[in-house]
N, C-alpha and C positions, 0 to 999 in steps of 0.2 A: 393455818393456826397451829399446827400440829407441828411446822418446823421450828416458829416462833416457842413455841410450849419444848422445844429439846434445845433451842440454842440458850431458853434463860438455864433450862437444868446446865448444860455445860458450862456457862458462867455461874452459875451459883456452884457447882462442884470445884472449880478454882478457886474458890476461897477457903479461909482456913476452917477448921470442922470446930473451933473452940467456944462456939458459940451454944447458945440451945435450942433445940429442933426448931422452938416457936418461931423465935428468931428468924434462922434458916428458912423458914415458910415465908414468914413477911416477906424478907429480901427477897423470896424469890416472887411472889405474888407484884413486888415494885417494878420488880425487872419485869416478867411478864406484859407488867401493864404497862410501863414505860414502852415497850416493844412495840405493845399493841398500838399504842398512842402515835409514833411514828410509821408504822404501817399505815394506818388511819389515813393520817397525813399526808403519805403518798397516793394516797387512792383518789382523794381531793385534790390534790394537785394535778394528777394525772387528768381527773374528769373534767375540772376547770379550765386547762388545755384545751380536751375535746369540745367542749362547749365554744370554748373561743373559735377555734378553727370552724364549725359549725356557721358560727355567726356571720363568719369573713364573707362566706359565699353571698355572691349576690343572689337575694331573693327574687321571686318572678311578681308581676304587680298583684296585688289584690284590691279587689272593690268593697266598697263599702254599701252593705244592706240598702236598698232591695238592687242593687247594679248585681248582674251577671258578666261575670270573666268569659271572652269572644276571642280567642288569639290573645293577643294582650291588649284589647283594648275593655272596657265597660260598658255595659247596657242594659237599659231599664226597657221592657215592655208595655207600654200601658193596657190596663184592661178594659177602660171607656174608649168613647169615639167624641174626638171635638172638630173647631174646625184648627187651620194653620197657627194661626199666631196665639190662641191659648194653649195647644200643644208645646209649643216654643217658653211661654210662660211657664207652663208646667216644669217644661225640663231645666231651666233655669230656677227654680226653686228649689230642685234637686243637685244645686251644682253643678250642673251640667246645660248643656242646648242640646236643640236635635242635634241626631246623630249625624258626624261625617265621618265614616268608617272606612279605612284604607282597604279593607278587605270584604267585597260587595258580595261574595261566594260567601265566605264563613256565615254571615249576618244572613243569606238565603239559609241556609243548612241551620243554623241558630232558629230560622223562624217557621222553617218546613217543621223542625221537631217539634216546639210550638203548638205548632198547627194540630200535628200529630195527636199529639196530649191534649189537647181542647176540643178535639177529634171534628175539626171543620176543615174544608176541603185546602183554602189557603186564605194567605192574610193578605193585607191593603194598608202600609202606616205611611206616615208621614217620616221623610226625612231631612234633613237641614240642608240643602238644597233649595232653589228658587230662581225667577229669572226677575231679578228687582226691579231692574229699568226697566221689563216691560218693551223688551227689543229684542230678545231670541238670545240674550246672553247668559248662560246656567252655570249660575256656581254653588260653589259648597259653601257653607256659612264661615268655613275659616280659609276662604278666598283662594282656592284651586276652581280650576275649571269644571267640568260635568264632561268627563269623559264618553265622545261621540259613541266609542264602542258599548258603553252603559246601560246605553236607552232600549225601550223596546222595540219592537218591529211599528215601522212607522210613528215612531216618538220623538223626539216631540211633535203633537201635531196641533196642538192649539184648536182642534178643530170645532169646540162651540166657542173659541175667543175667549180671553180674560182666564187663561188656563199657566197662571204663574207661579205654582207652589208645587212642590217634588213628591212622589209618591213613587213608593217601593213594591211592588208587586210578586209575593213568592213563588207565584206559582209561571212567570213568563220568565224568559231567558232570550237577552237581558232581560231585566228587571225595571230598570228606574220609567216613568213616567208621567207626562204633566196632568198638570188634575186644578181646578178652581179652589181656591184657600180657602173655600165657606164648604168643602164639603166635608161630612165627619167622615171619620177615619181613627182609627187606631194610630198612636205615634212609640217613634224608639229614639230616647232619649241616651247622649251620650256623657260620662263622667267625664270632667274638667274638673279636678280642686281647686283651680286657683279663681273659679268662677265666682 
């Protein structure tokens, strides 16, 4: 401000002195302000840049309330226990279906903290996974297989029969395993917008 405040004096001292001081003052208060008015200008022009360049970058996804950010995917937790297919409702109401989550570690470590925080030893949900036919065939609700390496030790094992719905287990490594669709469980729902 200080240099704008001596380049209007050195423009006002170029002009001719015939005038009267008052005078003299306005013009210089014009110039002054005029200066300032274009400084202004570049400040906002300048910012208005930054902001754009800003904006270019691509942003990282975000979820929309109550969905938690997991990698880059979305996840709701529920805090009830129902059985398979009104879990599946549920998450569908929410935009979403069960979860089929490409990253089966994140979603353990997402559900040990969980766990942590609600201070129980580990959790049991429901994932979108199943075996429809009814023939030992496991997939994920948006039609990838059930990765052999996934399942527990000795899982699948259908071992009381009628054992077709997917369940996520945190505290086993693997984790996934079959479970009858009528028992409650906790489920983790996954964001889809276009659901």
């Amino acid at each position: 401000m200080n240099s704008l405040l001596l380049l209007a004096a050195v423009v006002v001292a170029g002009q001719p002195m015939t005038e009267e001081p008052a005078m003299e003052e306005l013009r210089s208060a014009v110039i002054v302000s005029q200066l300032s008015l274009s400084h202004q200008t570049a400040v906002l022009s300048e910012l208005l840049n930054a902001t754009r360049e800003h904006n270019s970058f691509p942003q990282g996804p975000t979820c929309p309330y109550p969905y938690t950010l997991v990698l880059d995917e979305c996840f709701y937790l529920s805090p009830h226990k129902v059985t398979w297919e009104p879990a599946r409702r549920h998450c569908r109401g929410m935009m979403g279906d069960l979860a089929t989550p490409k990253h089966l570690y994140a979603i353990r470590s997402f559900l040990l903290d969980v766990a942590k925080v609600e201070e129980i030893e580990h959790l049991h949900v429901y994932l979108g996974f199943r075996d429809a036919g009814r023939n030992g065939t496991w997939r994920w609700l948006d039609g990838r297989p059930v990765d052999a390496a996934d399942w527990g030790p000795g899982e699948p094992s259908n071992s009381k029969g009628n054992e077709y719905c997917g369940q996520f287990r945190s505290h086993f490594d693997p984790m996934l395993n079959d479970i009858f669709c009528s028992t409650l469980n906790r489920f983790l729902c996954q964001y889809h917008p276009h659901n």
